[in-house]
C-alpha positions as CSV (number, residue, x, y, z in Angstrom):
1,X,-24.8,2.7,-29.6
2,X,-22.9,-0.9,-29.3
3,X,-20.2,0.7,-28.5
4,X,-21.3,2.5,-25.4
5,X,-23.1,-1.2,-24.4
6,X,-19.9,-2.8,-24.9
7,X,-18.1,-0.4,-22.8
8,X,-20.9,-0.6,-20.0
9,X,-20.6,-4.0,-19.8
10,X,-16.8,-4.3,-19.8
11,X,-16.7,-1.9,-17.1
12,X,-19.5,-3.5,-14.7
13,X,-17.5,-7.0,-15.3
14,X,-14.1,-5.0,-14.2
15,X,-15.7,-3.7,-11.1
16,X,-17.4,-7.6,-10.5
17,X,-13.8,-9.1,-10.7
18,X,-11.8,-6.5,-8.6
19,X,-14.7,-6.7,-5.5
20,X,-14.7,-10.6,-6.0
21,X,-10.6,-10.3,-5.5
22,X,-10.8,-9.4,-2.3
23,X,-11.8,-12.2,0.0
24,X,-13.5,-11.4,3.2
25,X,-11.1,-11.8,6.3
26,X,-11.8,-12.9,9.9
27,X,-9.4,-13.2,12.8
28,X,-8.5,-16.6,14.2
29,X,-7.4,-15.0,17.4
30,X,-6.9,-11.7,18.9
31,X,-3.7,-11.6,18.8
32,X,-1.3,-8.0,17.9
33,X,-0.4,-9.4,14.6
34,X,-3.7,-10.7,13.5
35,X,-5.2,-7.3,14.5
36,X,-2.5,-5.6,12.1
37,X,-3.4,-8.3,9.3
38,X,-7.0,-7.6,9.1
39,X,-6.9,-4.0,9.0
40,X,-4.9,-4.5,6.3
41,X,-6.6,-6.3,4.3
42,X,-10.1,-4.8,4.8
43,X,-8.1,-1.6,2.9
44,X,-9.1,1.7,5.4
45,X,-5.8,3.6,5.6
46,X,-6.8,5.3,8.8
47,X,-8.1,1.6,10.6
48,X,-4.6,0.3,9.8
49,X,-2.5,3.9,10.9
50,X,-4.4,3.5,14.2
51,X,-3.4,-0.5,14.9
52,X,0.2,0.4,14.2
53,X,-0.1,3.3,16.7
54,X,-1.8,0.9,19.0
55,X,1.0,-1.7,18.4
56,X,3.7,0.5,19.1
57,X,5.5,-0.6,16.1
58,X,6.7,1.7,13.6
59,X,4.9,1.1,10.0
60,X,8.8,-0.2,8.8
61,X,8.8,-2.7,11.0
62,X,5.0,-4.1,10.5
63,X,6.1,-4.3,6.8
64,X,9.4,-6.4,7.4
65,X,8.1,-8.5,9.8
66,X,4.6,-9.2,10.8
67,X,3.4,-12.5,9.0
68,X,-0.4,-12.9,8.2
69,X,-1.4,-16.5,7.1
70,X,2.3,-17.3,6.2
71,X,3.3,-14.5,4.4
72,X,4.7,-11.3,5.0
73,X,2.1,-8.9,5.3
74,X,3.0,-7.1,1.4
75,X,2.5,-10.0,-0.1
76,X,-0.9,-10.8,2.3
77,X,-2.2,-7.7,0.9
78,X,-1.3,-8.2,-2.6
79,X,-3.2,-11.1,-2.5
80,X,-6.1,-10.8,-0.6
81,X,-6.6,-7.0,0.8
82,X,-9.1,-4.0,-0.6
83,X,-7.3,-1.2,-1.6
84,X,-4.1,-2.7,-2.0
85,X,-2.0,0.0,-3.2
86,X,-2.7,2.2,-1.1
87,X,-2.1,-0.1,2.0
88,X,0.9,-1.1,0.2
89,X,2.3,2.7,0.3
90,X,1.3,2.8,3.9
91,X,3.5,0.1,5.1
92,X,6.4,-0.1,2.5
93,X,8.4,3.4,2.1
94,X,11.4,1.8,1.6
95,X,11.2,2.3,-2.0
96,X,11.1,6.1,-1.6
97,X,13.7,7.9,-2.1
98,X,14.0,12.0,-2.5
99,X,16.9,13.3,-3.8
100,X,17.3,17.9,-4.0
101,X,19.7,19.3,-6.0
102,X,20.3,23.1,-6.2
103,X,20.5,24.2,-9.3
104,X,21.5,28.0,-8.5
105,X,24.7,25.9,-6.9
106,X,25.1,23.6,-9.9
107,X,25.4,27.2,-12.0
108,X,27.1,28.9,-9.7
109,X,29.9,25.9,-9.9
110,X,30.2,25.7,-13.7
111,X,30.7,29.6,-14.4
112,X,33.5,29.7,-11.9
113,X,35.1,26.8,-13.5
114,X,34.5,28.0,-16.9
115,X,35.8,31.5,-15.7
């Protein structure tokens, strides 16, 4: 029984901490970038797809160079955005990289050079 209380409790103060990570975030001005930087901190996916549309921007170029509150707009989320991972994978693809080999080919080569 203090085990499941234990766990209940470490779990409700987990979910406190993460929600009280996330600071709420209000636009200065109504500029393009600031637009960009509040969508992506308040961590909807589809609200921040639909600024870069509106932008015109491509979501590579948001990533390298749109500055919110001094930083680049990774690190802005990191910091102080909902759902940061996911925002993160939005903007930054860079770090993807997919790679197909054909392994009927690869077999193919090494019996004809074996043969």
């Amino acid at each position: 029984m203090n085990v499941k209380k234990l766990s209940i409790a470490v779990l409700m103060t987990t979910g406190l901490i993460a929600s009280a990570q996330a600071a709420d975030i209000k636009s200065a001005n109504n500029s393009l970038s600031t637009k960009l930087c509040v969508a992506a901190a308040a961590g909807n996916r589809a609200a921040m797809h639909n600024e870069i549309k509106a932008s015109g921007y491509s979501s590579n170029f948001v990533a390298k160079n749109v500055q919110c509150n001094g930083e680049n707009i990774i690190s802005f989320i990191e910091h102080n955005g909902k759902n940061a991972d996911a925002m993160i994978n939005k903007l930054d693809r860079t770090a993807t990289n997919v790679t197909i080999t054909d392994l009927a080919e690869n077999r193919i080569k090494e019996n004809v050079n074996a043969g």
